[in-house]
C-alpha positions in Angstrom: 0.0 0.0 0.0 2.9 2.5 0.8 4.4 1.6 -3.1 1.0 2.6 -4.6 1.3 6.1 -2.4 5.2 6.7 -2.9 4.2 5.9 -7.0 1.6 8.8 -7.2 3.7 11.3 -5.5 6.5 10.9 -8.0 3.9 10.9 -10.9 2.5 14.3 -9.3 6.0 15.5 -9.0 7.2 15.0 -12.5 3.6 16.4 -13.9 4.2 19.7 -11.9 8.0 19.6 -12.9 6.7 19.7 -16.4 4.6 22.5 -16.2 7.0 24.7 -14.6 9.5 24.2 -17.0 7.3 24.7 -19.9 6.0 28.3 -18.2 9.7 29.4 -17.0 10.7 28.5 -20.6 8.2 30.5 -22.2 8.8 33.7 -20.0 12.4 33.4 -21.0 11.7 33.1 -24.5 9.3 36.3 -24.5 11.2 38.0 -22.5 14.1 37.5 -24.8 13.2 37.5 -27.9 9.7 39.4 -27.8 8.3 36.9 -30.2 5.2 34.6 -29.3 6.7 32.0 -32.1 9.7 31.4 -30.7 7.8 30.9 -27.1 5.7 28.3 -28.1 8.8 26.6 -29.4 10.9 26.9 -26.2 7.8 25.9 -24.3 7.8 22.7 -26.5 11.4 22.2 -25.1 10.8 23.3 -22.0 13.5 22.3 -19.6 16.2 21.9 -22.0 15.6 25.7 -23.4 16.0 26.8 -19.7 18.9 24.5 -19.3 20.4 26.3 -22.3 19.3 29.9 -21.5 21.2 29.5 -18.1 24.7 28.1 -19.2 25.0 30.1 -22.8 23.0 33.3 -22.6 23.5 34.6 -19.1 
């Protein structure tokens, strides 16, 4: 019983980890570039834009 809870705490972790990095990756994209095109497509990549952003253009 304590797998099944342990199980839907990591699947809730990794769905809100997903979100953020789609919405931090967005607002760095607009706030870069100040182009909704090229937010949608770093929202698509979420995490690794941000990982990018924050080693090469900082």
């Amino acid at each position: 019983m304590n797998g099944n809870r342990y199980y839907g705490v990591r699947v809730e972790g990794a769905k809100y980890g997903v979100s953020f990095g789609t919405a931090l990756a967005i607002a760095i994209s607009y706030t870069a570039n100040h182009s909704i095109l090229w937010a949608i497509v770093h929202g698509i990549l979420g995490w690794l834009y941000v990982i990018y952003y924050a080693l090469f253009r900082s």
